[in-house]
N, C-alpha and C positions, 0 to 999 in steps of 0.2 A: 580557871587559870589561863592566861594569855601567853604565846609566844615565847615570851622576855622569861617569865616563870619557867616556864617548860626548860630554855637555855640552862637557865640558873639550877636547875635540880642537876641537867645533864654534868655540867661542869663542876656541882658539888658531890656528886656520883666518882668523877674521875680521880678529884683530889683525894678522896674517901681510900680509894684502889690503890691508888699512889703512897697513901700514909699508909696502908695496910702491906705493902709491900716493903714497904723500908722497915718496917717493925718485922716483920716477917725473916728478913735478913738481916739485922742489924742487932735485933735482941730475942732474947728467947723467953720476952713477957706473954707471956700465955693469957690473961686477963685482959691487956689492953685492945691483942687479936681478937677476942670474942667482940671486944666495945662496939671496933671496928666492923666489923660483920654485921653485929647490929645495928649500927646506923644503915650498913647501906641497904639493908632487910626492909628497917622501915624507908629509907630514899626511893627504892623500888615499889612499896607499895603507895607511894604515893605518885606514884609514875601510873601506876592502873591505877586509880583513880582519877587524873586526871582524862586517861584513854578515855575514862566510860564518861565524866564531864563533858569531853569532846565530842565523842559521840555523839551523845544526847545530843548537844547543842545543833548538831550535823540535821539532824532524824526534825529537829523544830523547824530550823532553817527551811528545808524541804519543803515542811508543810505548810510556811507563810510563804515560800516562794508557787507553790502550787496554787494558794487561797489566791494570789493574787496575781496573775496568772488568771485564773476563771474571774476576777470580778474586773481584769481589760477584757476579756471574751465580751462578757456584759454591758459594758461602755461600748465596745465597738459595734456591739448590735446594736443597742441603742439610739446612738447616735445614727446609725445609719438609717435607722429604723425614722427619726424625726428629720433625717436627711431627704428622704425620701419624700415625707410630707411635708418639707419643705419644698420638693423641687416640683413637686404635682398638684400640690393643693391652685384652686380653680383661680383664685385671685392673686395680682402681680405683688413681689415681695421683692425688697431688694435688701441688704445690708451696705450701709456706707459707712467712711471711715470720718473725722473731722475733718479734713478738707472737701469732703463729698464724693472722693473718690469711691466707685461700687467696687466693695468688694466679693459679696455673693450675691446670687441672683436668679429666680425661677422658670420657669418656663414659658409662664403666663404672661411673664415682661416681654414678651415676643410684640406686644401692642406696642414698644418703642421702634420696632422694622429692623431689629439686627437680632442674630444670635446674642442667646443669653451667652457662648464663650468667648464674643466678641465684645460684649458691654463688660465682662471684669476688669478693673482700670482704670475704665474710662470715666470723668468727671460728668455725675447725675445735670448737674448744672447745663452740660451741651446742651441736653434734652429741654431745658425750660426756656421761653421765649426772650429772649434778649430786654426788654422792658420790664421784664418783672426779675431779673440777674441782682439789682440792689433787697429787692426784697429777699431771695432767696438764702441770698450771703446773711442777711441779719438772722432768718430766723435757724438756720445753721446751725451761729455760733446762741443765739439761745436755748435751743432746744437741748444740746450737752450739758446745760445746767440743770434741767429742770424734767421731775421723774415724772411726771404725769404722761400719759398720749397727748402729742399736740397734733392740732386740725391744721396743716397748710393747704389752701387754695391756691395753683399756678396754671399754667397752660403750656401745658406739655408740646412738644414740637421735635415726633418722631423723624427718622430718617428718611426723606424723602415722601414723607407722606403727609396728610393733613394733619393740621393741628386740633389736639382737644382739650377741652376744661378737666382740670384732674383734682380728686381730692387725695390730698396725702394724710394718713394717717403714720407720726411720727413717735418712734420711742426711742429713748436713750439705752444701750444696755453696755456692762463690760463683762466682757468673756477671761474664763479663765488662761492664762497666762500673755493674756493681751496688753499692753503697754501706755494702750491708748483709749479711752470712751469710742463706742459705734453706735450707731442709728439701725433701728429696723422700719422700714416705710413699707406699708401696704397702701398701693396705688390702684385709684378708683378714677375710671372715666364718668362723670357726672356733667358729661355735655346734655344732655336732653333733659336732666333736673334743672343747670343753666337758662337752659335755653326758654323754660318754662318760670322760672325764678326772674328772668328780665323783662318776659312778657306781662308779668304780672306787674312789676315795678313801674311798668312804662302805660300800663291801664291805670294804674294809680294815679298817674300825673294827668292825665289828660281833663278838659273842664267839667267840672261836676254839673251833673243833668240836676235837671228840676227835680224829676222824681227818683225818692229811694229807689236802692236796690233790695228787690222781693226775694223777700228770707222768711222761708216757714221759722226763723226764731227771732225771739223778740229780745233783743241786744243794744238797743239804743241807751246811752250812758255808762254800760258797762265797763266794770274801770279792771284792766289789768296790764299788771306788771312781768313786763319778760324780760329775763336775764340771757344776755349769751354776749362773748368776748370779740363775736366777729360782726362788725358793722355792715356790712351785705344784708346779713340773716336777718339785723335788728329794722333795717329797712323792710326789706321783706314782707316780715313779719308786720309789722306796722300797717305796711301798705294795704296787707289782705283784710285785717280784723277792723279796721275803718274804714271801708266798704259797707260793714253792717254795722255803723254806726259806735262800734268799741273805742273807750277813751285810751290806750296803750301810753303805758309809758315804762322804755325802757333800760336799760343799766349795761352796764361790760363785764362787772364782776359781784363778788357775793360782798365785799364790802360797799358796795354801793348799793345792794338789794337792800343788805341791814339797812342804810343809812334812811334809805327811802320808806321802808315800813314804820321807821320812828315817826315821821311825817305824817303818814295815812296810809291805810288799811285797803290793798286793792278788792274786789271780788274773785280774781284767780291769779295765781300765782305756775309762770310758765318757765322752765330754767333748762339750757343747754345742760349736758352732763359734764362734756366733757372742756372744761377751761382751765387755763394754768394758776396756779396757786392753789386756789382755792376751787373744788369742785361741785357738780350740781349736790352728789351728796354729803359734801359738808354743810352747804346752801340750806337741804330741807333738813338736818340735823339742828342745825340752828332757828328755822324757823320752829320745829316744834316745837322747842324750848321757849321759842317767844310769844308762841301760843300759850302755853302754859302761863307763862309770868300775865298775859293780858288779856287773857282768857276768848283768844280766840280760836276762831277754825275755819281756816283758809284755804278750801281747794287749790292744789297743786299737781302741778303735769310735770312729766320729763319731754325733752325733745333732744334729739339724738342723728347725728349725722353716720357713726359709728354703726356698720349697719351689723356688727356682732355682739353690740350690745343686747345683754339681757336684760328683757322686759320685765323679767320675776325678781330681778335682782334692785330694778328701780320701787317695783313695789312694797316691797320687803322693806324699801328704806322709809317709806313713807308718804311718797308720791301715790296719786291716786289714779292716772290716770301715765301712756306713755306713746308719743307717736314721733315715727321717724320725718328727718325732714326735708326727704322726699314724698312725703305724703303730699295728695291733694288739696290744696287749699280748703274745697269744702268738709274734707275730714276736720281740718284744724280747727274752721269755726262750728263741726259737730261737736266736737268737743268741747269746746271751749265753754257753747251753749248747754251740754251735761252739766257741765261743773259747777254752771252757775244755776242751776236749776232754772233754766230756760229753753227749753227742748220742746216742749209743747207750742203746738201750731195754732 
């Protein structure tokens, strides 16, 4: 019984006294007095009853006020608890908001030359090179669309100090009672991956010698297909496995990988993990199926910028083989020559 109830007994409690009073003085019905009494007998016991109702509900109250109560304790630790390894973990983190403003930010971003309590605020954008500002705004406003990790390449240009090649690793997330979509970027200097990734490119171009280049593997014709979204890598790529005489031909996305296997059947099959839409592991899901239906079997590799990618997790999907790509060149055509059972010198 609520409030308004509790009122209403009170008030037909007084009327009760009141009628038992004017009968009491007015007539000398002896019957209707007991009536009387007896209502308010029972009006009373239902007055304790409500007491121990109220109670009761008091003594609950308590205990969900208490339950919860210890499970904020538990949030507070917790969070603290991933606060912490947020604010210490060894690589640079930041949270931005839709316009790129940072909102949190770790220790390890100290590689931009200011305190992390000085960069809250501040637009991530100061920080990236003037020339690549159109690119940075696009992939911005794409990336709040789009749930996968995205790969941005920029060139970061800390506070007064040198500038370096950065890999951003970008995620979309929304926090509870947040209003807005936010980005989580784990920032990667990969100037010396760079650095070795252009040397290679610029050995690529220069005029072809008379004689091959000397490769305990025997790779001449070998046709493979690699998949990845970012045209640097696909270059790259290219540039080192036709050195040892590999036919390469490659694609931006996994609808275009299909399209290409409809055509012809490479010898390996090499696929980034991580691209938007569609991923590396949708990519070899679908290829095994297409195995199936045409009864092939296509050695395939992961390749991975992602340097917390799991290796076990790429094998398990069905990939045979998984190297990062900042590996060595000659790791890649190691590999490449396993896969196609060309390894023998």
């Amino acid at each position: 019984m609520n409030r308004d109830q509790l009122l209403f007994e009170f008030k037909n409690i007084k009327e009760q006294i009141e009628t038992l009073y004017k009968y009491i003085k007015e007539t000398p019905m002896q019957q209707q007095v007991i009536a009387e009494l007896e209502a308010l007998d029972v009006s009373i016991s239902n007055l304790e009853l409500l007491k121990e109702e109220m109670q009761a509900s008091l003594e609950t109250m308590e205990i969900i006020e208490e339950q919860l109560l210890q499970q904020n304790e538990n949030i507070i630790r917790e969070r603290k608890h991933y606060y912490n390894l947020f604010k210490f973990a060894p690589n640079a983190y930041l949270v931005i908001d839709a316009q790129g403003r940072i909102k949190e930010i770790n220790y390890a971003a100290a590689l931009l030359n200011m305190l992390p309590s000085f960069l809250v605020g501040k637009l991530l954008i100061n920080f990236v090179s003037r020339e690549e500002h159109p690119f940075f705004h696009i992939k911005l406003n794409q990336s709040l669309n789009v749930k996968s990790v995205q790969e941005w390449e920029v060139s970061i240009c800390p506070r007064n100090a040198q500038a370096f090649d950065a890999l951003l690793l970008v995620k979309p997330v929304r926090e509870a009672f947040e209003t807005q979509s936010l980005l989580q970027i784990c920032l990667y200097d990969i100037t010396k991956y760079k650095h070795i990734q252009r040397s290679q490119l610029a050995a690529s171009q220069q005029p072809v010698l008379s004689e091959p280049v000397k490769t305990p593997y025997r790779l001449d014709g070998l046709r493979v297909l690699f998949v990845d979204d970012e045209a640097d890598t696909r270059e790259l790529i290219t540039a080192v496995l036709k050195q040892y005489g590999v036919i390469v031909t490659t694609v931006a996305s996994v609808t275009e990988a299909l399209s290409e296997l409809e055509r012809s059947r490479p010898d390996v099959i090499i696929s980034d993990l991580r691209m938007p839409e569609e991923d590396g592991y949708t990519l070899i899901r679908k290829i095994k199926a297409l195995e199936i239906e045409k009864g092939w079997q296509i050695p395939t590799a992961a390749l991975t910028a992602y340097l917390a990618e799991d290796r076990a997790k790429a094998m398990r999907a069905g990939f045979q083989s998984h190297l990062h790509k900042l590996a060595e060149p000659t790791e890649l055509v190691a590999m490449v020559a396993q896969l196609a059972g060309r390894s023998e010198k």
